[in-house]
C-alpha positions as CSV (number, residue, x, y, z in Angstrom):
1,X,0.0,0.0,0.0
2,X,1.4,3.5,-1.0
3,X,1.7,6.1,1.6
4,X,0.5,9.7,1.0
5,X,3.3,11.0,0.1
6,X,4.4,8.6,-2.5
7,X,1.1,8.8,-3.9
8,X,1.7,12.9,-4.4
9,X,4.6,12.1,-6.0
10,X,3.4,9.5,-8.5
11,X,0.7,12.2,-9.0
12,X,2.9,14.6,-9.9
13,X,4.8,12.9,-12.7
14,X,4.9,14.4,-16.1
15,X,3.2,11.4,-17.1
16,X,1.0,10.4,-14.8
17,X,-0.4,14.0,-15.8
18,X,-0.1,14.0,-19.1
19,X,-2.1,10.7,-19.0
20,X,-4.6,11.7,-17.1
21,X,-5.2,14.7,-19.7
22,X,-5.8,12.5,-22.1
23,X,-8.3,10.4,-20.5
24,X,-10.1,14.1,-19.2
25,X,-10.5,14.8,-22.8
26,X,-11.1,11.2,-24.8
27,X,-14.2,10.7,-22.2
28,X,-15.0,14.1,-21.3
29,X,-14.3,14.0,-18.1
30,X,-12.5,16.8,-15.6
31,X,-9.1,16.0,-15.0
32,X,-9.8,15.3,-11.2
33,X,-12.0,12.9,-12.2
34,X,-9.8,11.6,-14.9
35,X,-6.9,11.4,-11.9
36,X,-8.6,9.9,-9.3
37,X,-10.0,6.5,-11.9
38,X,-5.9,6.7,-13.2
39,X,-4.2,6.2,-9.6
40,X,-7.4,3.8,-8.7
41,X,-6.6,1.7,-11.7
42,X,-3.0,1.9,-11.3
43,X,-3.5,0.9,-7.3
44,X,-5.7,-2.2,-7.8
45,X,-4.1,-3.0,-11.1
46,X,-1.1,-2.6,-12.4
47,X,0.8,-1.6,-9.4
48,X,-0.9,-4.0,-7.6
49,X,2.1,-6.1,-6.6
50,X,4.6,-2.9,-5.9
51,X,5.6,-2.0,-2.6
52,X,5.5,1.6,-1.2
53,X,9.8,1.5,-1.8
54,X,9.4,0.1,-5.1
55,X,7.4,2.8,-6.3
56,X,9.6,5.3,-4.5
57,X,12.5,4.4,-5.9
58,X,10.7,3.9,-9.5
59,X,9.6,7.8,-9.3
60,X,13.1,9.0,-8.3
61,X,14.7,7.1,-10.7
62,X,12.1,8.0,-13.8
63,X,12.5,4.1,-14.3
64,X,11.1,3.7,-18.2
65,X,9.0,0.6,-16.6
66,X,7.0,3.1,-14.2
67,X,6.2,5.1,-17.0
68,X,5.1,2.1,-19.2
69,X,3.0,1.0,-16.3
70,X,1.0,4.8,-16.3
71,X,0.4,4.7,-20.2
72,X,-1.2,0.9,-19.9
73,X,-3.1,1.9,-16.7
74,X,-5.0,4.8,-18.6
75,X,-5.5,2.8,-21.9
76,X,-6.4,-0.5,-19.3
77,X,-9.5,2.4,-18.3
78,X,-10.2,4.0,-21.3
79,X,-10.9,0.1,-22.7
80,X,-13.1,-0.8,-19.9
81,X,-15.0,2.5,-19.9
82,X,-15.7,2.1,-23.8
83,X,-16.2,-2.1,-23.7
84,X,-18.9,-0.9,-20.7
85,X,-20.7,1.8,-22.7
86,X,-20.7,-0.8,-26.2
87,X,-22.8,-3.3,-23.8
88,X,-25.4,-1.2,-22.7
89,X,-25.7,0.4,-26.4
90,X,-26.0,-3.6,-27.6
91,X,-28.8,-4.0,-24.6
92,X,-30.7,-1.0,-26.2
93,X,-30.3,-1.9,-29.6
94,X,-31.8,-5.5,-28.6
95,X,-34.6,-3.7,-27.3
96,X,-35.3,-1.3,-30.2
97,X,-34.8,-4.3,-32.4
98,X,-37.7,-6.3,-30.5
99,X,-39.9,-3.5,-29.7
100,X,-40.0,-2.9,-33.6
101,X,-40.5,-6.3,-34.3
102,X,-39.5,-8.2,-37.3
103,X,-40.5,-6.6,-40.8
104,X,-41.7,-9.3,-42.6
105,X,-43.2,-13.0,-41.6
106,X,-40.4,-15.1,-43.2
107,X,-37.8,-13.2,-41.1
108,X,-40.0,-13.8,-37.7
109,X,-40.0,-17.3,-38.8
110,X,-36.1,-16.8,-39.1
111,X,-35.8,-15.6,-36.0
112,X,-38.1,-18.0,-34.1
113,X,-36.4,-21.1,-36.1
114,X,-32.9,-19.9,-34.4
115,X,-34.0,-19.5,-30.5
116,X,-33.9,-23.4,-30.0
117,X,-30.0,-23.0,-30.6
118,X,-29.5,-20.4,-28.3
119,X,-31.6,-21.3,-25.7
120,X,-32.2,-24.4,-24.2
121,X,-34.7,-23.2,-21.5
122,X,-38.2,-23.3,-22.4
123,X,-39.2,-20.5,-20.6
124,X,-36.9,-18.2,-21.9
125,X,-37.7,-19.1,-25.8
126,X,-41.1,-18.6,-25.0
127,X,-40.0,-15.1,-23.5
128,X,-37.4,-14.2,-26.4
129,X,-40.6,-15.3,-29.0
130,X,-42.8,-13.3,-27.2
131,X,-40.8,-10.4,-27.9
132,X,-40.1,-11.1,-31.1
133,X,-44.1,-11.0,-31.6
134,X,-45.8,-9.1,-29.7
135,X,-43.0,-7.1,-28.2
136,X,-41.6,-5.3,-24.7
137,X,-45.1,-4.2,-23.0
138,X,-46.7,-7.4,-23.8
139,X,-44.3,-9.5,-22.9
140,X,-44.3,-7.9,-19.9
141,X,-48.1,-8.5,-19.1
142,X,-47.6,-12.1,-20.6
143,X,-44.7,-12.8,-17.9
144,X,-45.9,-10.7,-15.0
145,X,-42.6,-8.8,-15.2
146,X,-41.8,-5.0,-13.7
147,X,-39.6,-3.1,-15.8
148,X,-36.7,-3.9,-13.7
149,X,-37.5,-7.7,-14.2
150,X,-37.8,-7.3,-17.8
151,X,-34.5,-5.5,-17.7
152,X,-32.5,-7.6,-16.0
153,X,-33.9,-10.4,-18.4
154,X,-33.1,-8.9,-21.0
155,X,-29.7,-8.2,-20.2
156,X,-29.1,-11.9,-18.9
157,X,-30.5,-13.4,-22.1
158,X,-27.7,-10.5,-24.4
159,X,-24.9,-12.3,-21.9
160,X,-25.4,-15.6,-22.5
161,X,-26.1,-15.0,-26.5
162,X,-23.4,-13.0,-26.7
163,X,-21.1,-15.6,-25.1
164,X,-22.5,-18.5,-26.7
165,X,-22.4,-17.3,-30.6
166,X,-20.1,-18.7,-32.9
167,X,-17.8,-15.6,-34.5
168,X,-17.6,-16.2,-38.0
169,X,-13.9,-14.4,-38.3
170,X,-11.7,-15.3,-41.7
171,X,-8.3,-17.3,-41.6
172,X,-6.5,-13.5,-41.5
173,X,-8.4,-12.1,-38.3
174,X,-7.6,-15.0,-36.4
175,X,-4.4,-14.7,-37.0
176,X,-4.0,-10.8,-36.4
177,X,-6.0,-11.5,-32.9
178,X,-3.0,-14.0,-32.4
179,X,-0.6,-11.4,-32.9
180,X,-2.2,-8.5,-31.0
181,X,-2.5,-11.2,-28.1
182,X,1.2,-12.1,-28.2
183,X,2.1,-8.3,-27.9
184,X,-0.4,-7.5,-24.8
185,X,1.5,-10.1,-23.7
186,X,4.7,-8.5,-23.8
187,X,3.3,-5.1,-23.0
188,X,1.9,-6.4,-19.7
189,X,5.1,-8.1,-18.8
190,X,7.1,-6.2,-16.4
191,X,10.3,-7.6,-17.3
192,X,9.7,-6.8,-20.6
193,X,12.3,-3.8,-21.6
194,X,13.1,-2.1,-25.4
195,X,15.0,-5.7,-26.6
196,X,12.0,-7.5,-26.2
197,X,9.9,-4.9,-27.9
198,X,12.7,-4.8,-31.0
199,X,12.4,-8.8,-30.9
200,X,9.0,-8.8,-31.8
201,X,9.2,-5.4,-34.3
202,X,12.0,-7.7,-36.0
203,X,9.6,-10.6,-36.2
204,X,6.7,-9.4,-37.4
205,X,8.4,-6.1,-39.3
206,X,5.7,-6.4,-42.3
207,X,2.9,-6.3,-39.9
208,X,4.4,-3.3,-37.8
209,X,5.2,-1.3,-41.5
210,X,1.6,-1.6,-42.0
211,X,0.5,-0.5,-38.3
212,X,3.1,2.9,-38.8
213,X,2.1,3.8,-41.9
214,X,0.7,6.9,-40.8
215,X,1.6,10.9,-40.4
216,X,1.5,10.2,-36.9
217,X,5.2,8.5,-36.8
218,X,7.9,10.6,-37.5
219,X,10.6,8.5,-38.5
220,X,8.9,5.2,-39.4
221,X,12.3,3.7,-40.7
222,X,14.1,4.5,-37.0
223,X,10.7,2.8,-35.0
224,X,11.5,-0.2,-37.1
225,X,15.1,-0.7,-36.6
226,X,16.5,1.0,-33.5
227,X,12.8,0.9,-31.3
228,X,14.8,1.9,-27.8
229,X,16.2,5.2,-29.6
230,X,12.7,6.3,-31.3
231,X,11.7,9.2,-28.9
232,X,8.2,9.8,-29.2
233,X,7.8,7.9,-31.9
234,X,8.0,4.3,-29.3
235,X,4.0,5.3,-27.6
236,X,2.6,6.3,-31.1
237,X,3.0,2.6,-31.8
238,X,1.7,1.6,-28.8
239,X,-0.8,3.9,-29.5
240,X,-1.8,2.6,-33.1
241,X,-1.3,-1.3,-31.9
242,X,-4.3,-0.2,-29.3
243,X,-6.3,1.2,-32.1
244,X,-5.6,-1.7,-34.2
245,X,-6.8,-3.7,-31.9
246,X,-10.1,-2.1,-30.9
247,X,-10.8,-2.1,-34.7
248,X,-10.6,-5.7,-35.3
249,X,-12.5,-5.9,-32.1
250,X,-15.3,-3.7,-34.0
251,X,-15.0,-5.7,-37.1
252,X,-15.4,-9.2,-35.6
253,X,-18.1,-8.5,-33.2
254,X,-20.0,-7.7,-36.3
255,X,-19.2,-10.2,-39.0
């Protein structure tokens, strides 16, 4: 546990501030605000298993790894917060979907055909089906449910179907998803240093050329081949890699 006065210090690092900043502005948020959820994140999370000298000594040192460990806590939040918020727009989508009902009788039929595979409890085909029919305020008369019943329903029955569906992702997602998992592996390493980052730029150089191809990097050729002298250039990629993966994330959830 971090005393008060180590906790003012890692506060007061460039980049714990500049970090926090960015979070204020990517969720409109105040920057207290946007402090407070960085150091809670980085106190449950990923400084979890530092002691009180350990993060002393970190901060007096500017140790690169403390730093690293800032940038992944605010993009470990800023995932979370947006993961939360595509949920709840997936629940209300479900709901405006049912409510309208289906437009035509052969796509009812569809729909009705497919509940048997997601569901194997009666009761909640017949509830799903009633939906699909008749929609939300009958359903709720049908099933004697309050709002707050049918809510909670409804957002058990988007769980499970959401768990249970079988991704229909091509040959070449599966194995960028691969990839992108190896380096959150590395990123979330704490041993991992500027070699380790190099090893994998070296090893998967055509994929990285395609992640930097953007105005964003500076010296694209430098990032590729000398990653520990970059500069700024090092948390652009991290940056893009992040992006990359939140996009795929986007694409899959919808094929």
């Amino acid at each position: 546990m971090l005393n008060e006065k180590t906790i003012r210090e890692l506060v007061s690092m460039p980049c714990f501030i500049s970090n926090a900043s960015k979070l204020a502005y990517m969720l409109h948020i105040s920057h207290r605000d946007a402090s407070q959820e960085l150091l809670l994140e980085l106190l449950e999370h990923r400084l979890r298993l530092w002691s009180n000298k350990d993060v002393t000594m970190a901060i007096q040192r500017d140790l690169p790894s403390l730093r690293w460990k800032v940038k992944f806590a605010a993009k470990d939040y800023y995932r979370r917060v947006n993961r939360d918020a595509t949920r709840e727009r997936e629940k209300a989508q479900m709901v405006a979907h049912m409510e309208t009902h289906v437009s035509s009788q052969s796509e009812t039929l569809e729909a009705l055909e497919r509940l048997p595979e997601l569901f194997n409890n009666a009761n909640t085909r017949d509830w799903c089906g009633s939906i699909l029919r008749f929609g939300q305020k009958e359903t709720m008369v049908r099933f004697n449910q309050t709002q707050r019943q049918f809510t909670n329903k409804l957002a058990k029955v988007c769980k499970y179907a959401r768990q249970h569906r079988q991704p229909k992702q091509s040959n070449s997602h599966t194995k960028e998803l691969e990839l992108l998992k190896e380096w959150d592996s590395i990123m979330s390493n704490e041993t991992t240093d500027d070699n380790d980052i190099q090893d994998f730029i070296n090893s998967h150089q055509d994929y990285i050329n395609e992640v930097i191809n953007s105005p964003q990097v500076a010296f694209q050729g430098r990032l590729i081949k000398d990653f520990a002298h970059a500069g700024k250039d090092k948390f652009v990629l991290v940056d893009l890699m992040a992006k990359r993966e939140q996009e795929l994330d986007r694409r899959t959830n919808h094929e």
